[in-house]
C-alpha positions in Angstrom: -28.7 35.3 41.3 -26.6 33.0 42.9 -22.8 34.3 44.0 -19.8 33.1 41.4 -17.8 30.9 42.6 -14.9 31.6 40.0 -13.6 35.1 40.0 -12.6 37.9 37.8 -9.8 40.8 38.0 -7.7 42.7 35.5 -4.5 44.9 37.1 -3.1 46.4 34.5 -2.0 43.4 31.7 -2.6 40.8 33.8 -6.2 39.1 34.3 -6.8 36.8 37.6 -8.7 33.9 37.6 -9.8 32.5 41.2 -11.2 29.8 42.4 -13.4 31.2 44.9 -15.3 28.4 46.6 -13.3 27.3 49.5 -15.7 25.9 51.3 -15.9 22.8 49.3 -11.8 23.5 48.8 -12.8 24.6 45.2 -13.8 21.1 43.6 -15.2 21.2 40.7 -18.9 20.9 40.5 -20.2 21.8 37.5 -21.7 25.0 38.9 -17.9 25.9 39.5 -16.9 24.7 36.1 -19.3 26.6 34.9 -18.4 29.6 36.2 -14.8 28.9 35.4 -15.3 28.6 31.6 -17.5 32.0 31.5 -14.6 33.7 33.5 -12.3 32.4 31.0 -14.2 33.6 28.4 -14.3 37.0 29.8 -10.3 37.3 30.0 -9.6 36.2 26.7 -12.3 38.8 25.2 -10.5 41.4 27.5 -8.7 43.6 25.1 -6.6 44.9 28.5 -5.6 41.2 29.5 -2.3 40.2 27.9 -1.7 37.5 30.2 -4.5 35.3 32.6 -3.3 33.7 36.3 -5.3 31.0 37.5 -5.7 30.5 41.3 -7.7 29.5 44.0 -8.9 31.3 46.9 -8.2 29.8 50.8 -5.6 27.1 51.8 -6.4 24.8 48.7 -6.0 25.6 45.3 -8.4 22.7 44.1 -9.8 19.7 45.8 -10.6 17.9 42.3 -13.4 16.5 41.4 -16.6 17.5 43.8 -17.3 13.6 44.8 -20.3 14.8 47.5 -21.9 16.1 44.3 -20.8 12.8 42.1 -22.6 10.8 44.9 -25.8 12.7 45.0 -26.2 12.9 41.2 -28.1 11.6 38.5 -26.2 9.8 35.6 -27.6 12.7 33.2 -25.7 15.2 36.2 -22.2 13.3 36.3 -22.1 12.9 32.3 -22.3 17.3 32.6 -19.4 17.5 34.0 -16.7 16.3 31.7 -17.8 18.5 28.8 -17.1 21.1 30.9 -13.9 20.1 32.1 -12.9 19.2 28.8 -13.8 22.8 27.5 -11.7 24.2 30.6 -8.8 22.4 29.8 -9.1 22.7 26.2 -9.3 26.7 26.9 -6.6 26.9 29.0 -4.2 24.7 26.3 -5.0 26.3 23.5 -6.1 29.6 24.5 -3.4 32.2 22.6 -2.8 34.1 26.2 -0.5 33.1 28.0 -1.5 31.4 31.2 0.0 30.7 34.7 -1.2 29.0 37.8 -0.2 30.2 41.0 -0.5 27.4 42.6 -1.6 28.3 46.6 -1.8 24.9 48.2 -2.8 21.4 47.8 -4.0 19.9 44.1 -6.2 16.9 43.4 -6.7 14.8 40.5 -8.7 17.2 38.4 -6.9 20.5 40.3 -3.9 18.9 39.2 -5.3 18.9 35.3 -5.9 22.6 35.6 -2.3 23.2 36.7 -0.7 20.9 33.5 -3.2 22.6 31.2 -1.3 25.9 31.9 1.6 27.4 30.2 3.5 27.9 33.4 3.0 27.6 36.9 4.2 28.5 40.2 3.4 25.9 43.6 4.2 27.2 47.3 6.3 24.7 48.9 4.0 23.0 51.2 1.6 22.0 48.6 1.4 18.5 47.7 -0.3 17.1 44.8 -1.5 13.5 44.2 -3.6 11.5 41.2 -6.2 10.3 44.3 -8.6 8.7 41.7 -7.7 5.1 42.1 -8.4 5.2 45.9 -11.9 6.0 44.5 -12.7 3.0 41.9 -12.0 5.6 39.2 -9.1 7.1 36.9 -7.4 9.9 35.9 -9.0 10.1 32.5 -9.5 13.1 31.1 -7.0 14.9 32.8 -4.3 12.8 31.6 -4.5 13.9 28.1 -2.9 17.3 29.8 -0.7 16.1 32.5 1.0 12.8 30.5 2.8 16.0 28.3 4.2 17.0 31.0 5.1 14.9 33.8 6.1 12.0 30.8 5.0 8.4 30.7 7.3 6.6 33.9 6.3 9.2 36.6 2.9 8.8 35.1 2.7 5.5 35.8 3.9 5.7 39.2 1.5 8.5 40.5 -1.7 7.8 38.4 -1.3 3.8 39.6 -0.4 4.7 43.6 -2.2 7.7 44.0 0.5 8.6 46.7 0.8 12.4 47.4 4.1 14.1 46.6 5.0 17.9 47.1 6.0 20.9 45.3 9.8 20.1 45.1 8.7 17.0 43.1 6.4 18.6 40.9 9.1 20.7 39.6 11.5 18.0 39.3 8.9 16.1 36.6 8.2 18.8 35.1 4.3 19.7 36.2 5.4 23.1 37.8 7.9 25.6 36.6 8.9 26.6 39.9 8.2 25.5 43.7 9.0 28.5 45.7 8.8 29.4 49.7 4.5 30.8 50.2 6.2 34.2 50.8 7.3 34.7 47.0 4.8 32.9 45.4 2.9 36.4 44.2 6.5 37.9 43.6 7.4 35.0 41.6 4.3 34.8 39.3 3.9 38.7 38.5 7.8 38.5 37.7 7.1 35.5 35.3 3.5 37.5 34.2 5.8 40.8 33.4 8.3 38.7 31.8 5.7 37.3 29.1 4.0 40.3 28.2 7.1 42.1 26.8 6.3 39.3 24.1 4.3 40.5 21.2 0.7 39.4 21.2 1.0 37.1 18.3 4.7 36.0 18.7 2.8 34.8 22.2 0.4 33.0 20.7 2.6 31.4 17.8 5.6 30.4 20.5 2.5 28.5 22.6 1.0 27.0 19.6 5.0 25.4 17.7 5.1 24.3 21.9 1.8 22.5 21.8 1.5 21.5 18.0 5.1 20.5 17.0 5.5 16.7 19.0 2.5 15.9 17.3 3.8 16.4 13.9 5.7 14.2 11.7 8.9 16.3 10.6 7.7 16.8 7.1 4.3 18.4 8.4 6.6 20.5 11.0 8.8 22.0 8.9 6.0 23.0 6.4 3.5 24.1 9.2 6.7 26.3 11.2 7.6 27.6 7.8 4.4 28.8 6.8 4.2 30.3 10.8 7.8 31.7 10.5 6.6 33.6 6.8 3.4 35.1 8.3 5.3 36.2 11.5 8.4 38.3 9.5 5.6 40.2 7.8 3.6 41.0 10.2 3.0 44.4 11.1 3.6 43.1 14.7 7.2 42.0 13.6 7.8 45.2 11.5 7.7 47.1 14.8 9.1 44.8 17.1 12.5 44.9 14.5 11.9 48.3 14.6 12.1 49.3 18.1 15.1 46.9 19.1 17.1 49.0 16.2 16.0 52.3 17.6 16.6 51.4 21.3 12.6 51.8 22.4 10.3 49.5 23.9 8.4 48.3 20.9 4.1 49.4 21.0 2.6 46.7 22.7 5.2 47.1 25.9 3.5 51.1 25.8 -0.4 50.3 25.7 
């Protein structure tokens, strides 16, 4: 069997997702997309995993798309890529868990999707980013249906149409990373931010990342019904029962304990 190039490990709450092809600066052939959606699978079926950090192994944290293998394949090849991209990001959006890229160096075009599809994320200052697709004859298509959330429609517009690069300090200031931070505290900075989200409840998790993802797209009449029905099934929960619980008796509620 052929070695994995995405990567598995669970420390205690927190699962780690890698990138581990660097190499080819972890772009994403399909074998590697492949291998990412299976390891995905794997920490959300992971009882232990309360929380998943995606990342990528060597100075690059993902090239983008593989273009050496977009070059050499057949047209049945290239169309199996984007159903696998679209299942990564779709996983990674919607996936209860909370999720957050570490980011450990440079992002391209579909590296840069990854990162956006995440709940938060972390960048080393000294990575740069850039939306290099038009300096290929192509576009930023399926990616954008993650990133425009994010970065908004004017900076959008600038990067997807230039392609120029821009670095970490940027990315935070539009809103595609949480947090740009020196290389030196970019693992103390994501297990900080990892610790801090699993004091949440499971569910309470889940339901804060779905109002996030599922509220702009609602009309306000089919928000307030949709958060009211959420709000109900939340307060009587059994998660909620003990989480009201423990605050009143001074204890870290049961899901801090397991």
């Amino acid at each position: 069997m052929s070695e994995e190039l995405v990567g598995l490990t669970v420390e205690g709450r927190i699962g780690t997702v890698t990138l581990d092809a660097p190499s080819s600066r972890n772009a994403l052939s399909v074998r590697l997309l492949s291998d990412l959606n299976r390891q995905l699978e794997r920490a959300l079926g992971d009882d232990r995993v309360r929380a998943i950090v995606l990342t990528g192994s060597g100075p690059v944290f993902c090239s983008g798309a593989d273009l050496k293998e977009q070059l050499e394949a057949s047209t049945a090849q290239k169309e199996a890529a984007s159903p696998l991209m679209v299942a990564a990001l779709k996983t990674l959006w919607g996936t209860p868990k909370p999720v957050i890229a570490r980011v450990n160096g440079h992002a391209r075009g579909g590296g840069i999707g990854l990162i956006a599809a995440c709940d938060l994320s972390v960048a080393a200052l000294g990575a740069t980013f850039a939306f290099s697709e038009v300096r290929v004859g192509v576009a930023p298509a399926i990616i954008s249906v993650v990133v425009l959330p994010r970065i908004g429609i004017g900076a959008g517009l600038e990067l997807f149409l230039t392609g120029e690069p821009f670095d970490a300090a940027r990315a935070e200031r539009i809103g595609l990373v949480n947090r740009a931070v020196e290389p030196d505290a970019l693992d103390a900075t994501v297990r900080e931010l990892a610790d801090r989200v699993c004091k949440g409840g499971p569910n309470a998790l889940a339901a804060a990342k779905r109002l996030v993802r599922q509220v702009p797209t609602l009309s306000l009449d089919e928000a307030f019904a949709m958060t009211a029905r959420l709000s109900a099934w939340l307060f009587d929960s059994d998660e909620a029962r003990e989480g009201q619980a423990a605050f009143t008796a001074k204890r870290p509620p049961a899901w801090q304990r397991d």
